[in-house]
LUMMI-550241 format. One record per residue (C-alpha): z, y, x; residue in one letter. Coordinates in steps of 0.05 Angstrom, whole numbers, plus 5000, padded with zeros to 4 digits. Layout:
ZYXa...
***
This chain:
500050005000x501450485052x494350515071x493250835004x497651375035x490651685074x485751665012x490852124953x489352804973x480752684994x480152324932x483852754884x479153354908x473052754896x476152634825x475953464810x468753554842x466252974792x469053324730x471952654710x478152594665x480551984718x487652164734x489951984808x496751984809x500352384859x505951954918x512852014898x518152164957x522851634933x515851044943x516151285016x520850985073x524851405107x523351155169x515850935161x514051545110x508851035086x509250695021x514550155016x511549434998x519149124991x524349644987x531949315006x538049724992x543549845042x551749875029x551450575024x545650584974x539650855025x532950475006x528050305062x522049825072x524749155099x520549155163x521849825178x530649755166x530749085200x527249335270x531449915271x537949385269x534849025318x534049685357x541549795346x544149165375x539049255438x541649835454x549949485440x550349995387x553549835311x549249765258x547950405225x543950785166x538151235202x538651705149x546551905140x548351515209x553951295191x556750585217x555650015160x561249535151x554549025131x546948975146x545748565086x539248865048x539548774976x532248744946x530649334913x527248964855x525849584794x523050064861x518049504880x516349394808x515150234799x511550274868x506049614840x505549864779x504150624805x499050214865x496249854809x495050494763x491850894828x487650294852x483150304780x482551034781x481051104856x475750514846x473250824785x471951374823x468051034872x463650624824x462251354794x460151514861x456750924884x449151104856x443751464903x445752134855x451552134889x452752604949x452452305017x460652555019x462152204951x457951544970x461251545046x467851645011x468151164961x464350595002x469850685048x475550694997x472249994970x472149625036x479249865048x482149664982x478448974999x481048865060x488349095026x487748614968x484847895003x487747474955x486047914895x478648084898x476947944829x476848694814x469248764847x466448254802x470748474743x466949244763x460548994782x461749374846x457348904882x450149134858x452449854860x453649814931x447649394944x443649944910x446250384967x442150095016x436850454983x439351125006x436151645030x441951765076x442351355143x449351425137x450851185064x445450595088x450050405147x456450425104x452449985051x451349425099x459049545130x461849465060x458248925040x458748575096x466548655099x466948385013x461847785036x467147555092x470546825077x468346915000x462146474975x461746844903x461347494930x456447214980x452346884912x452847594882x450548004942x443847404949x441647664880x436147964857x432148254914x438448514964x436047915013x428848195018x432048935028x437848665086x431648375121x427849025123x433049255158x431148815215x425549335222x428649925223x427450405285x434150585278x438650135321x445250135285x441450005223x438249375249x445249105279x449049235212x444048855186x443348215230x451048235221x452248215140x445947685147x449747185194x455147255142x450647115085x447746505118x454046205138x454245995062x449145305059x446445554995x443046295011x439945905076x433845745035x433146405002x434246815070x428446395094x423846475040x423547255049x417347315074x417547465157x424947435157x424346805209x418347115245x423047765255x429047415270x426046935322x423247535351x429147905359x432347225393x427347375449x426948135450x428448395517x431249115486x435748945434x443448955443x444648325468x450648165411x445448275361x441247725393x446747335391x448047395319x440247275304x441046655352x447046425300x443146625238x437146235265x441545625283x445445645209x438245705172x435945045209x440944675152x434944745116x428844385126x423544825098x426445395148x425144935206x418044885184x417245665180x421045705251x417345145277x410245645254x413646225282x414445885359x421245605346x420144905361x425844545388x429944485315x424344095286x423843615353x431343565345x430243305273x425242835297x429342565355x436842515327x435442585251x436642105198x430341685179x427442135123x429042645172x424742375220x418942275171x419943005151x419143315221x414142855236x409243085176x411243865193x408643765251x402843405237x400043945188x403244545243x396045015273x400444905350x398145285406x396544965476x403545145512x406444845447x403144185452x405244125520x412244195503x411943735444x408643275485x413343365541x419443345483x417542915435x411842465461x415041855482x419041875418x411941945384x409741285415x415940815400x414141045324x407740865332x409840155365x416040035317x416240515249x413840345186x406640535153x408841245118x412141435191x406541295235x401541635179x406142165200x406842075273x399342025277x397742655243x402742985300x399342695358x391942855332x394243535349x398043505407x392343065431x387143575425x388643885490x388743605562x395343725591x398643395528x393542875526x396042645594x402542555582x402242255514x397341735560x403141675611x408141575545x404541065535x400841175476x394040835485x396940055467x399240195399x393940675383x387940135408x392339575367x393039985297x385640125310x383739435307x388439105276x386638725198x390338325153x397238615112x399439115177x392939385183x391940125171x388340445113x381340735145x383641375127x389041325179x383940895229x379741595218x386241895253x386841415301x380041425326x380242145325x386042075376x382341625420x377342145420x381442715447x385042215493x377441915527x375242685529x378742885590x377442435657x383242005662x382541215707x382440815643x381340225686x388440245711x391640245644x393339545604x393239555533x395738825531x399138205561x390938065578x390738705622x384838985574x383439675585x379740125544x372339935585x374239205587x368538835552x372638565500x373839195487x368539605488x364838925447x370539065392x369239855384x362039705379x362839205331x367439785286x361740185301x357239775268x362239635204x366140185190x364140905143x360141415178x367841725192x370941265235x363241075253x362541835284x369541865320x368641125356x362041345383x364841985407x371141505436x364341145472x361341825495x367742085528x368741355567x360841435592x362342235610x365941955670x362141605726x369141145734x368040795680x360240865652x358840275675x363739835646x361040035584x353539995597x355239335618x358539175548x353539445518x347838995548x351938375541x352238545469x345638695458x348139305419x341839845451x338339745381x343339785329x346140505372x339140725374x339340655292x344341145292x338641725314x336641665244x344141735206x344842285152x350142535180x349543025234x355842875269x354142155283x347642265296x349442845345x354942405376x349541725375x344642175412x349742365474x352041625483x345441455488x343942015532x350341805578x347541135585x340141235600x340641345676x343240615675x339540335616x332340705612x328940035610x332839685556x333140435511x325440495522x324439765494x329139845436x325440485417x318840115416x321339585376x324640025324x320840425274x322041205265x327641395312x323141745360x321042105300x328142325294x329842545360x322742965363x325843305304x332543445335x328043815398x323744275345x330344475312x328845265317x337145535302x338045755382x339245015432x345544565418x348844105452x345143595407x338343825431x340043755501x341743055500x336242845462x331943225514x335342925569x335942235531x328342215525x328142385602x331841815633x327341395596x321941055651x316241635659x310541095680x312140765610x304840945584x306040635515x312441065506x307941705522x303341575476x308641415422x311342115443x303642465443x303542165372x309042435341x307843135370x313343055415x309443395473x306944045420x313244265408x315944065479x310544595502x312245075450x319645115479x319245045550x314545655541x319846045488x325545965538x321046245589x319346825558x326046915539x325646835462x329846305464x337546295480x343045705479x348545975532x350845335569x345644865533x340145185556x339944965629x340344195608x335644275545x330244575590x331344075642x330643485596x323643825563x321243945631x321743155654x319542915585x313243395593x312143105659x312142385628x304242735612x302142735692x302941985708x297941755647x292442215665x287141775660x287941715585x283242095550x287442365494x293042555546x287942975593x285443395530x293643475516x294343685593x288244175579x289344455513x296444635530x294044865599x300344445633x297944555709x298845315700x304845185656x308544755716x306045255766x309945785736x315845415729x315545215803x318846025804x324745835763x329545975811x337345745804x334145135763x332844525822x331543955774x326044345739x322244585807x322543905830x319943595770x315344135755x312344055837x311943325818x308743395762x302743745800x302843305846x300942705796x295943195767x293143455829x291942805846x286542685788x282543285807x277942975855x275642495798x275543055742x271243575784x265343725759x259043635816x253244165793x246743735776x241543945821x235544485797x230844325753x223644155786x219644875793x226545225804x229644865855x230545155926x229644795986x231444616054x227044216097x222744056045x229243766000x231244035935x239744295939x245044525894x247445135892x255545095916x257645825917x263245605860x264644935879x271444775905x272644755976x277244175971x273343785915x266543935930x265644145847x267044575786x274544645785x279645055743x286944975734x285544815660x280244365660x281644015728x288444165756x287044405809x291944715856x287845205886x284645505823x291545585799x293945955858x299645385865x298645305932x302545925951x307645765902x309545055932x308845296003x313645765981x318945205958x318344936032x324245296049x329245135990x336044836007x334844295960x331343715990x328843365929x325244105915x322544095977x320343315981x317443455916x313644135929x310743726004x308743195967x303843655924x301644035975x300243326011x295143235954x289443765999x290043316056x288742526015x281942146024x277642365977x277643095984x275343486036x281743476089x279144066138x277544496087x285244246051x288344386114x285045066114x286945286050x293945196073x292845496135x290646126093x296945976048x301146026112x303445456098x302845056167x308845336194x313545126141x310844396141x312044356217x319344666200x320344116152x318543606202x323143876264x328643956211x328943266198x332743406135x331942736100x327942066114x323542146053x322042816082x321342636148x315642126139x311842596090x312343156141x309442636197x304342476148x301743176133x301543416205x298842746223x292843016180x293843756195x291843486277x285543256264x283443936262x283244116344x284444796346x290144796302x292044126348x291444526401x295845116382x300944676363x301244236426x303744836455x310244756409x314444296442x319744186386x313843956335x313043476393x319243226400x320043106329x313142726325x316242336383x323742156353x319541936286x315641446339x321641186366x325541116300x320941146237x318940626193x313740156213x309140576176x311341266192x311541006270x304040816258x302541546244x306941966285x302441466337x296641936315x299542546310x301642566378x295042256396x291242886368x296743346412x295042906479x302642606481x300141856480x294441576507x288041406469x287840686485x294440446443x293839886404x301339666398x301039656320x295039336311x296338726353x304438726326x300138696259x296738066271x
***
């Protein structure tokens, strides 16, 4: 009572400023001790008839006898013959009643005051008054429901004062303390939603009050749920747990908040979205068994970023697996639905391999009968296998079984390809990209290619080209593309044997929505088949295949075509299937192709593609095979008709001033291929100095094509001499870069000698002679015969050697 003492005179000036009739009674002298001067709670009468407060008498006796003094009244100070205190029973009675009377009015006062009206003095005041009469009255706090004091001071939050705000949150924090139906009455209507906009506040003090009356709400097990459901108060709240500039007892209290919302499961979820993972692994470690399940499917349907996978995977992952090995159905539907995520990315995959996860996962794949998995699940499960395949690790060293199977043991790879073959386009799709992954890696390619050709499964793969579905068909064409370097033969022979799937994969290349990765494996796919394969071509010439090859190669090169990283492998794979062309040459219908579409000059200009090795090589290559038909497709002028012929020595001749120097005829790059009309020659001599050998080998090996039997070999060794490209043929033969190289360098200058004043010239260099020499020494039989001439024609043997011929017989 005596902390009433403070509020009488403030409030009785609030009482006259409101114009209320409220009476506030005024403090009577006799309710005060005389030793306290504060109200007296339980007046005791002395001997002599004084009345003081019992605490207040009894240390002043105890005082007495400290100091060895007799007991004595403070007031008259005389000596008392007794220190018994007689309860003053009618004063304590008075002095309740009077409290009693003074608390309504003083509290009808304040719920007067309490609305946003109010002035920021009469709102400060009588917030203050109600949390001290609460903290006065513990065991009697009926009074604020009985006044419905708790949504007036909840409306106070919405204040335009700072002030009144702060005392708001104060008050009700301090009425909320160790009482759960003030704490239902505060949760009410929207007061959450407003506390948690406080989290926001710029103002500091605001945003601490706040965090502080909401760790007292959410101590109560009830108002968890509803403090989570206010939209963001989680997000804000696990923010503030990591906020490096707020007071560090507020993170604290939003730590405790956080940790007393976890009670309930649906705030786990939102924390677990939010970042704040470890409450939902600890359900899913230590939790009961629906617990378990619970976690499990929140974090199979969680969007979880990379860092978060790892730590799942690092957290949770073996606890993943042993679900996986020993749970029933509904938990591993949930447990797989976790790990398809935390699969998806590399780091996680790893460890969830280490954790052990690939036995169960291969066994629930294929397992039938009652345990088997519904397909939907399989779906999952293969879907997993995917991600896991995707990212390089030594399969070979991991057993699935008592067997030691691994995932590119025969068996194995014979069982996914027999799902393959009898499952839904789904699981069809994710198995084939499982197969895809497992041939990405040259570790274990060819423990499936070898599967594959012991189970005769090339067809029934190829038949996939032609699926509906653009996902198996996509993922069909890269296996198959994966496994052409190793099974070219065997594809090439399933594709003649099957009806329309070159059809298909023609399609997929004139697809005109920019390049995908689809369209660069069916370009590379149809590469790596054999190139000589003449029936294969002509399958290819008669489904246009070779058209629209042309019709892209030339898009890209112009630049009207764009695919980012697809690009480089799509043109690649167009530029060795257009190449297929220059090995058949001496079919009719594939020479008009070659001239219609003007290839010679087409792989001339690609020879300048620069940055793109594969396609310079082939493209050199591909005039090599077409330079080589020149001599036969030259055309040799008829000679004059009789009466206007000219003649020589009384013989009638043709007139050559267009002919070809090298073939003696008519020649064009269109109609012919030939190198020099196309002004190649420059262009390959130019590729004599790239740091890629096959470019190089490729580029000599055209150029090599002026100097063969059948053309005229001075006048091919002077066209290159004019190209200025001597030199870089003698570089390539004192480089000694490669054997390949080595023995078509000896062979070109072998040819290049016969002429004597070149022969001559070069005689003079003496590291052209020493290579011609260490090719004698070490070359092939062959090579060894001709370095023998070459160094004949520069004088460094002796004309009358006949080693080879006489080794020969």
């Amino acid at each position: 009572m005596a902390e009433l003492d403070g509020f009488h005179d403030s409030w009785s000036n609030s009482t006259d400023s409101l114009h209320e009739p409220t009476r506030i009674e005024p403090i009577y002298e006799s309710f005060l001790c005389p030793l306290s001067r504060k109200i007296m709670r339980d007046p005791v009468t002395l001997e002599n008839g004084q009345t003081f407060d019992r605490p207040s008498i009894e240390k002043w006796f105890r005082e007495c006898r400290e100091k060895g003094n007799p007991v004595s009244c403070p007031v008259t100070k005389e000596v008392l013959g007794s220190a018994e205190l007689n309860p003053s029973i009618a004063l304590r009675n008075t002095i309740e009643e009077w409290s009693l009377r003074n608390e309504a009015a003083r509290l009808d006062v304040a719920r007067r005051s309490l609305n946003v009206g109010s002035s920021e003095t009469d709102a400060l005041q009588a917030l203050d008054y109600v949390a001290e009469i609460w903290q006065m009255k513990r065991a009697n706090r009926h009074f604020a429901k009985r006044d419905d004091l708790v949504p007036l001071i909840a409306d106070m939050l919405k204040s335009g004062s700072w002030k009144v705000r702060l005392k708001a949150l104060e008050t009700l924090r301090v009425i909320a303390e160790e009482d759960e139906d003030n704490k239902e009455d505060i949760a009410a209507g929207d007061t959450i939603r407003t506390i948690v906009k406080f989290l926001s506040h710029e103002h500091s003090k605001e945003r601490e009050d706040a965090v502080s009356l909401l760790y007292e709400l959410s101590k109560q097990e009830s108002l968890c749920e509803k403090i989570g459901g206010v939209s963001g108060s989680i997000l804000i709240l696990v923010g503030m747990c990591s906020s490096k500039s707020e007071d560090a007892a507020t993170v604290e209290l939003a730590e405790r908040i956080l940790e007393n919302l976890e009670r309930c499961e649906m705030n786990v979820r939102i924390m677990a979205e939010n970042g704040r993972l470890q409450p939902l692994l600890n359900g899913l470690l230590n939790g009961s068994p629906d617990t378990q399940l619970s976690m499990a499917e929140y974090l199979g349907e969680l969007v979880l970023s990379n860092d978060i996978k790892v730590f799942v995977a690092q957290t949770a992952g073996s606890a993943l697996v042993d679900v996986m090995t020993t749970g029933s159905k509904a938990a591993r539907e949930s447990t797989l639905k976790a790990l398809n995520q935390i699969s998806s990315y590399e780091t996680s995959a790893k460890i969830l391999i280490a954790a052990g996860i690939l036995p169960p996962l291969v066994k629930d794949l294929f397992a039938v009968g009652p345990n088997q998995l519904p397909m939907r699940l399989k779906e999952v499960s293969a879907t997993i296998l995917t991600n896991l395949v995707a990212y390089g690790v030594d399969f070979e060293a991991i057993p699935l079984d008592q067997n030691r199977h691994t995932l590119v043991s025969e068996e194995i790879v014979h069982n996914l390809l027999y799902l393959i073959s009898n499952t839904g386009p789904a699981i069809e799709c994710k198995l084939l990209q499982v197969l895809v992954g497992l041939t990405s890696s040259p570790k274990t390619v060819l423990n499936v290619v070898s599967a594959i050709k012991s189970s005769g499964a090339s067809i029934s793969l190829i038949q996939f080209v032609e699926a509906p579905q653009r996902e198996v068909r996509m993922a069909s064409i890269k296996l198959l593309n994966n496994i052409s370097p190793h099974m070219g033969q065997e594809l090439a022979d399933s594709f003649r044997a099957t009806g329309s799937q070159l059809s298909s994969l023609v399609s997929v290349l004139a697809e005109s929505n920019g390049i995908s990765d689809e369209q660069a494996a069916a370009a590379g796919l149809l590469a790596d088949l054999p190139a000589r394969d003449s029936v294969l071509t002509r399958r290819l010439l008669e489904e246009g295949a070779f058209d629209v090859i042309v019709s892209k190669v030339r898009m890209i090169r112009q630049g009207e075509m764009r695919g980012g990283r697809f690009v480089t492998p799509f043109l690649e794979g167009l530029v060795r299937v257009l190449a297929r062309v220059s090995y058949v040459v001496d079919d009719g219908e594939i020479v008009e192709l070659a001239r219609e579409h003007n290839l010679a000059a087409l792989f001339t200009d690609l020879l300048q593609m620069n940055g793109l090795d594969k396609v310079q090589a082939v493209s050199a290559t591909a005039l090599e095979n077409l330079s080589r038909q020149s001599k036969f497709l030259t055309r040799i002028p008829e000679p004059p008709e009789p009466g206007f012929s000219c003649f020589c020595f009384g013989k009638p001749t043709r007139d050559t001033s267009n002919n070809c120097r090298v073939h003696h005829g008519i020649c064009s790059v269109r109609e012919t291929f030939c190198l020099l009309d196309g002004k190649a020659v420059e262009k390959l001599v130019t590729c004599l100095d790239h740091q890629n050998e096959k470019v190089v080998e490729a580029c000599l090996a055209a150029l090599c094509t002026l100097l063969e039997d059948g053309v005229d070999i001075e006048e091919g060794v002077m066209v290159l001499l004019d190209a200025d490209g001597i030199r870089p043929i003698l570089e390539v033969l004192v480089e000694n870069r490669t054997e390949v190289l080595t023995e078509k360098a000896v062979w070109a200058v072998e040819r290049i000698l016969r002429q004597e004043d070149i022969a001559y010239q070069i005689s003079m260099d003496q590291n052209v002679g020493t290579a011609l020499v260490e090719a004698f020494r070490h070359g092939e039989y062959k090579t060894r015969q001709i370095a023998e001439r070459a160094l004949k024609h520069v004088d460094k043997l002796p004309n009358f050697s006949g080693i080879f011929s006489k080794m020969s017989t």
